[in-house]
C-alpha positions in Angstrom: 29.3 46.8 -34.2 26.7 44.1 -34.4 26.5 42.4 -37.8 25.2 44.0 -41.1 21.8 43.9 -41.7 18.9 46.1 -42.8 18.9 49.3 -40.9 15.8 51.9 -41.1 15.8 55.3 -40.2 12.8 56.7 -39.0 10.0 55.6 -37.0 6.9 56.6 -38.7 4.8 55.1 -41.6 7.5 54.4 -44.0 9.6 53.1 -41.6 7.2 50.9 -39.9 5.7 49.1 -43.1 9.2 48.8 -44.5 10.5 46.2 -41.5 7.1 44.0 -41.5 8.1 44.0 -45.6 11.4 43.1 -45.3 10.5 40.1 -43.3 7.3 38.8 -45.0 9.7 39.0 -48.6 12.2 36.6 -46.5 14.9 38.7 -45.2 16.5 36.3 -43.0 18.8 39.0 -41.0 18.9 41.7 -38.9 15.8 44.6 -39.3 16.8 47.7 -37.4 14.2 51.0 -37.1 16.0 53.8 -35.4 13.4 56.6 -34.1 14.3 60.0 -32.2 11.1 60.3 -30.6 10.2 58.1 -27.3 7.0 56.5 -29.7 7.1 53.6 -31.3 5.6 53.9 -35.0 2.2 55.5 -34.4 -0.4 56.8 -37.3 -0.2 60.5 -37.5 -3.7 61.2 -39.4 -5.0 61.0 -35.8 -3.1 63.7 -34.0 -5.2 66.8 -36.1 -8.6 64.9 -35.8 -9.4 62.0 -33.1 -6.4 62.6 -30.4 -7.2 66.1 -29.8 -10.9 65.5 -29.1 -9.9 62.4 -26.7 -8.9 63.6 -23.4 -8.3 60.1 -22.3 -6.0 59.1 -25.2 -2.1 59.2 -23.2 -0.8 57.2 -26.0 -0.7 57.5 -30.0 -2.2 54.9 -32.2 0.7 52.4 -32.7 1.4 50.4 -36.0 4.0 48.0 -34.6 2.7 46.7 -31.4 5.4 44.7 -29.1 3.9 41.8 -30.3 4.4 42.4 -33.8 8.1 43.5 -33.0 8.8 40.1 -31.8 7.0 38.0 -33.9 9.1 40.1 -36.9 12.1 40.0 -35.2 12.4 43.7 -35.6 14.9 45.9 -33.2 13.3 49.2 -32.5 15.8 51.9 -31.4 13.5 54.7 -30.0 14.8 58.3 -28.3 17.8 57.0 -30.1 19.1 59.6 -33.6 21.8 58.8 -36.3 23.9 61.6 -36.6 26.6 60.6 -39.2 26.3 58.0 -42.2 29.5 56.5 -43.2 28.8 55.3 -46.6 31.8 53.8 -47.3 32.1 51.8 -44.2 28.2 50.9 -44.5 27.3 51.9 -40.6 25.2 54.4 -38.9 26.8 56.4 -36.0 23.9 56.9 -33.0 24.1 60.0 -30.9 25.7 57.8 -28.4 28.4 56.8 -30.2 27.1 53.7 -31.0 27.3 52.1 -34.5 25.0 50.0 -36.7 26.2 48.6 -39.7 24.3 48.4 -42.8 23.4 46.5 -45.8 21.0 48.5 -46.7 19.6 51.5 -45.6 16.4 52.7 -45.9 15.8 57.1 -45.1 12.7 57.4 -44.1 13.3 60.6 -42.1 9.7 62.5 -42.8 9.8 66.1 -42.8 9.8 68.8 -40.2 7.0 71.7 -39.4 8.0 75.0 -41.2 8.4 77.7 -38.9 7.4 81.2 -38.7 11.1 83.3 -38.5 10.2 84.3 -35.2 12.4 84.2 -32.5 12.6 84.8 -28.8 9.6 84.2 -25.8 7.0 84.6 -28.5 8.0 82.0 -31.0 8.8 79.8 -28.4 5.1 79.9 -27.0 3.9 79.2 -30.7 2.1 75.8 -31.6 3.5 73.4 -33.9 1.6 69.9 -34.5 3.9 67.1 -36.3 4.0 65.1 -33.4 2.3 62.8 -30.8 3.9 65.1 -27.7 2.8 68.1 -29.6 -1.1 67.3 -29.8 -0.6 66.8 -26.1 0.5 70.3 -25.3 -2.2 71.4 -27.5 -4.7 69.7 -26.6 -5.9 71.5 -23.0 -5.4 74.8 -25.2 -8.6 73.8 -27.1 -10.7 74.4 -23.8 -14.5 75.9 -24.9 -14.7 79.6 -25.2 -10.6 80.2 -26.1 -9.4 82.0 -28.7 -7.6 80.2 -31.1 -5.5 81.5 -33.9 -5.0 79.1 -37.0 -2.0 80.2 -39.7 -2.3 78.3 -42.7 -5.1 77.0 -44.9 -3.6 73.6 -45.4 -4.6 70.7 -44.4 -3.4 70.4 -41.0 -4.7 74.1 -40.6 -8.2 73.0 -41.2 -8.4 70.1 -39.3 -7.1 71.6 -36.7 -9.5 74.6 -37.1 -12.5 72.2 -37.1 -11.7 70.1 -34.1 -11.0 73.6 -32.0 -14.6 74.9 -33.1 -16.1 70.8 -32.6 -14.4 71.7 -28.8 -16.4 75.0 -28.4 -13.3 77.1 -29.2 -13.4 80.5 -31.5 -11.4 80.4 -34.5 -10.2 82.5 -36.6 -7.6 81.5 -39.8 -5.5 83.4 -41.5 -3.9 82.0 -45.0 -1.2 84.4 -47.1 -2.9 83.2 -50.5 -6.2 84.0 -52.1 -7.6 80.6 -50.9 -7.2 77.6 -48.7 -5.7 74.4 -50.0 -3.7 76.0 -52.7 -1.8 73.1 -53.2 -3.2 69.8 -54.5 -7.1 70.8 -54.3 -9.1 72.5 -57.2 -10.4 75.8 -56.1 -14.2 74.6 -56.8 -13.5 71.7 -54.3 -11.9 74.3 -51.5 -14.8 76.7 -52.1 -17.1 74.3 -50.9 -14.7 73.2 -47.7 -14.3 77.0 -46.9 -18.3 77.4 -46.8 -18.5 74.4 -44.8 -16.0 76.0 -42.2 -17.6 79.2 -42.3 -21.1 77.7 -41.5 -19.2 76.0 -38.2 -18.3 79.7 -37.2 -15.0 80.0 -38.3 -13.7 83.3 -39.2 -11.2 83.6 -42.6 -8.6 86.2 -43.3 -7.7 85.3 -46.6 -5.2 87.2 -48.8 -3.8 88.4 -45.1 0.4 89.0 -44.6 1.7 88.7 -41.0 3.5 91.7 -40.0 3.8 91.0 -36.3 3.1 88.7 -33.0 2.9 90.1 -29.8 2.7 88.3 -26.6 -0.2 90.5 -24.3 -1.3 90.2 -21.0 -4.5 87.6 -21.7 -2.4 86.0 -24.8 -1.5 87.2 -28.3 -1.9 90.3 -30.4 -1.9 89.7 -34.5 -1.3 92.2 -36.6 -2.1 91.9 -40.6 -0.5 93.8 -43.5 -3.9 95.2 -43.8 -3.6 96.8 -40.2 -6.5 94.2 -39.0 -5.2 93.1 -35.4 -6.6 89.5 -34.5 -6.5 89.0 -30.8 -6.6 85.1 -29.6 -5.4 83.4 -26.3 -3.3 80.6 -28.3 -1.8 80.8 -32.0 -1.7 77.5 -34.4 1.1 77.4 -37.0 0.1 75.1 -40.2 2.2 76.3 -42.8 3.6 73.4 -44.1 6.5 70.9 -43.3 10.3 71.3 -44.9 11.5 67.7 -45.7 14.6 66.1 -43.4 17.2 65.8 -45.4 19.8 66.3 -42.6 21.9 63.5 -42.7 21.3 62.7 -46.2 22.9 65.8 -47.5 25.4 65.8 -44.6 26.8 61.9 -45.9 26.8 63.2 -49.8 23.6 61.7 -51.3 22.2 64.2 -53.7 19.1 66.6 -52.5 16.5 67.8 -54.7 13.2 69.0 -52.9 13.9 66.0 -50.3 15.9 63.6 -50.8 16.4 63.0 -54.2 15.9 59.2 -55.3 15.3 57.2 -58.9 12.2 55.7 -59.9 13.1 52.7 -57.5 13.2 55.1 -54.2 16.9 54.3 -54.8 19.3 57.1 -53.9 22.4 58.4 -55.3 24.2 55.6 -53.3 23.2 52.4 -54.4 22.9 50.7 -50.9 20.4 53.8 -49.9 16.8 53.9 -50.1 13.8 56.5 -48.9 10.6 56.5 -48.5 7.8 58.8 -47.4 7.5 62.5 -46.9 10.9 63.1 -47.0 11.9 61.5 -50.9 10.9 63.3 -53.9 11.6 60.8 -57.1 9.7 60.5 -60.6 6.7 59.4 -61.4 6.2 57.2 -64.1 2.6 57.8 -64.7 3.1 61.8 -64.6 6.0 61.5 -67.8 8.9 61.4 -65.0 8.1 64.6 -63.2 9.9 64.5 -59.9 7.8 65.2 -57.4 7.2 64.4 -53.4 4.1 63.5 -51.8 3.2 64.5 -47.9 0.5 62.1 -47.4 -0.6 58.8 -45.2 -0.6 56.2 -48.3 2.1 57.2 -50.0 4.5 57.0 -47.3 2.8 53.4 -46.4 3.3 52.4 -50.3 6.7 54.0 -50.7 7.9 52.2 -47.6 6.6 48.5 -48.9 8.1 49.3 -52.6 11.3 50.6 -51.0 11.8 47.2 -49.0 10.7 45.3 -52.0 13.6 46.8 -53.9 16.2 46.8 -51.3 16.0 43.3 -51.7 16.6 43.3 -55.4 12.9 43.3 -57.2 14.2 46.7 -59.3 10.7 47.2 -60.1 9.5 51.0 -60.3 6.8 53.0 -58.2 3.8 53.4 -60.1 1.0 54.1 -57.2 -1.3 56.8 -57.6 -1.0 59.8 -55.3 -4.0 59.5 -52.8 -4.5 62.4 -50.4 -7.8 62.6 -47.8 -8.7 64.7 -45.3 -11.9 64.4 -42.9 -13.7 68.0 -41.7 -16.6 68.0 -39.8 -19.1 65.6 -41.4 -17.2 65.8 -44.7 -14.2 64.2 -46.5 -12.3 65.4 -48.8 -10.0 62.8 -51.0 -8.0 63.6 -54.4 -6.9 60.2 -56.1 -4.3 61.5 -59.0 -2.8 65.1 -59.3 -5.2 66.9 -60.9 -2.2 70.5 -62.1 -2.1 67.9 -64.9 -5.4 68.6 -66.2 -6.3 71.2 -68.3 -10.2 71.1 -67.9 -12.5 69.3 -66.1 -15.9 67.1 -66.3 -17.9 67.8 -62.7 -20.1 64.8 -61.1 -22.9 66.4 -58.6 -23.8 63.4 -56.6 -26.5 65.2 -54.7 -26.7 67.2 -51.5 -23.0 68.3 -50.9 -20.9 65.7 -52.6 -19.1 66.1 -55.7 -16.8 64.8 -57.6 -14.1 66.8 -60.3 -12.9 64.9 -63.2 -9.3 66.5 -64.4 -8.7 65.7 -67.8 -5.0 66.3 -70.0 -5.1 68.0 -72.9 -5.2 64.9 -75.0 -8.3 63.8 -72.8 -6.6 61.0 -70.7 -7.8 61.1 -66.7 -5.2 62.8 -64.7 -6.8 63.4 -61.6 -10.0 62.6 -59.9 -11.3 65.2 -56.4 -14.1 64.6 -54.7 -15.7 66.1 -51.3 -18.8 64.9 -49.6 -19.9 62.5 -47.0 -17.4 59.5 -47.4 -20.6 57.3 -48.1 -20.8 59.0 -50.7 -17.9 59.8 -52.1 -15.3 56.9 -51.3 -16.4 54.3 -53.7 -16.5 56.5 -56.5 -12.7 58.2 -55.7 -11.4 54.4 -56.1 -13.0 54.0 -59.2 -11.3 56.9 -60.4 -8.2 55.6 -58.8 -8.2 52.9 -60.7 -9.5 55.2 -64.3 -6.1 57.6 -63.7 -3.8 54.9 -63.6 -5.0 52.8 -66.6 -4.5 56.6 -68.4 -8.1 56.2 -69.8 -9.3 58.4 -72.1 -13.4 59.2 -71.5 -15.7 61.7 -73.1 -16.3 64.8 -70.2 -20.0 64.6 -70.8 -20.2 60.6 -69.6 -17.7 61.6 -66.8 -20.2 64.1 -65.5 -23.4 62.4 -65.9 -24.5 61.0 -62.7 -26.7 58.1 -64.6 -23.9 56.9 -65.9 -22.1 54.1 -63.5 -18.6 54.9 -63.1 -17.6 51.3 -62.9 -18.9 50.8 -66.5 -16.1 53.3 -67.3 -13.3 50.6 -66.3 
């Protein structure tokens, strides 16, 4: 085994900002990332959006170029998983037997599609998109005039949903709950993103069970608790992702809803971190209520604080949660988590954006959600980024009158 150093697993967002970290704070030894996929670190916001509209785009948008990689001095391990962590002997067993020896260890492991419990030809010919490789297969599927099934109103659901239809396909999305975007999004917010879709063309099933998928001659035959029967030529599965807590649980560390970590990002283990979709820890601006966040900043954020801490600053994570999503010519972005607020002051900023104040009960800013054009929305969302996390208490009747500049709030 080579000498012990910093070892990282998991190649994504996390992973990638925790390295370039390590080494700006002065970490004078070894930086290892160990990835299973063939990729080097690449942004995944693209893979629903951008890279399934671009035909010529044969390779993901990377975050650590080669060039960055050796100006770091950071070993990247790809097509290469841990299997075992030996915790008391401070290494990481590869899948080829090899060993890396550790310091400190950062999980930054992500999280994994959840799938429909279907088996057999049928579930195998099912669409799942987590990855780079997976936006590939689906891509060509999105050809004009197909059918395309969407399960799930989440967010990779919809995006996925609007590109087909921005390709010429026919969509139709089916979502178990009363709504899309149960989670996360104010139902006033999703109303409007549901219209949106619907003026596009696409067709909702909301409420709907699956009872059955059925491979036919010209594709697939859904069948709905209600008896409806949705015939498509390809079916999208957006149902969420489970967090990989695989070798973490496997080694000992303690699991709760990922992998479960102190306000630090520091494990049960001392020497272990995580980072990023896969670590659930408490949030000190939410009264220490554990939580985990699926989302592009927070696993960037989480994978900085995390390197910071691994060398010893012991500070906690205070950012904000920060979610976006873009659909069609609008964006959607919630800055805060608004199931803390009890009511709420709504901003109309004119035409179709808006933004929803979320207030506790003792009138301090929880959460702010807006959804517009991002001209019009973005500024403002940071503004209120900045309101939730100074806990400022404002009257709902200034919050909601547009004459009244949001930055005066501060």
């Amino acid at each position: 085994m080579a000498e012990s150093g910093m070892v990282i697993i998991g190649a994504g967002e996390a992973g990638a900002r925790a390295a370039v970290e390590l080494r700006a704070r002065g970490w004078p030894g070894t930086i290892t990332i160990v990835g299973e996929e063939k990729w080097g670190p690449y942004e995944r916001p693209p893979l629903s959006k951008r890279q399934l509209l671009a035909d010529d785009e044969q390779t993901p948008v990377h975050i650590l170029r080669e060039e960055m990689l050796v100006e770091h001095n950071i070993r990247l391990l790809t097509g290469r998983p841990a299997v075992h962590i030996d915790r008391s002997g401070h290494f990481v067993e590869m899948a080829d037997g090899s060993r890396l020896r550790y310091e400190r260890l950062l999980l930054a492991t992500g999280a994994r599609p959840r799938k429909l419990p279907i088996t057999g030809p049928v579930g195998e010919k099912l669409i799942y998109l987590r990855t780079f490789d997976d936006a590939l297969n689906l891509r060509p599927r999105l050809a004009a005039g197909r059918r395309i099934a969407v399960i799930g109103g989440g967010f990779i659901g919809l995006e996925v949903a609007a590109t087909a239809v921005e390709r010429g396909c026919a969509v139709t999305l089916i979502e178990i709950g009363p709504r899309i975007l149960m989670r996360a999004v104010p139902s006033e917010i999703a109303a409007l993103m549901e219209a949106r879709h619907r003026a596009a063309g696409v067709t909702f099933k909301l409420g709907a069970g699956l009872e059955r998928i059925a491979e036919t001659a010209d594709g697939f035959e859904l069948l709905l608790a209600d008896q409806t029967v949705v015939r498509c030529d390809e079916v999208v599965i957006g149902i969420g992702v489970v967090p990989e807590t695989t070798l973490a649980a496997e080694c000992g560390l303690e699991i709760e809803n990922g992998v479960k970590a102190d306000e630090r990002l520091a494990t049960s283990d001392p020497a272990i971190f995580a980072a990023g979709d896969c670590c659930s820890f408490p949030h000190v601006r939410y009264g220490g209520r554990r939580i985990r966040l699926e989302a592009w900043r927070n696993a960037q954020d989480q994978g900085i604080h995390a390197a910071a801490n691994m060398l010893g600053a012991n500070e906690p994570y205070r950012a904000i949660p920060w979610f976006w999503s873009d659909q069609y010519d609008l964006t959607l972005q919630v800055a805060g988590l608004p199931e803390f607020g009890v009511s709420a002051a709504v901003r109309e900023l004119g035409g179709s954006a808006k933004l929803m104040f979320h207030l506790e009960e003792d009138g301090t800013l929880a959460a702010v959600s807006g959804i517009g054009p991002s001209s019009a929305i973005a500024k403002e969302v940071r503004i209120g980024e900045k309101l939730v996390e100074r806990r400022a208490s404002i009257d709902a009747v200034r919050l909601a009158d547009p004459g009244v500049k949001l930055k005066s709030l501060l």
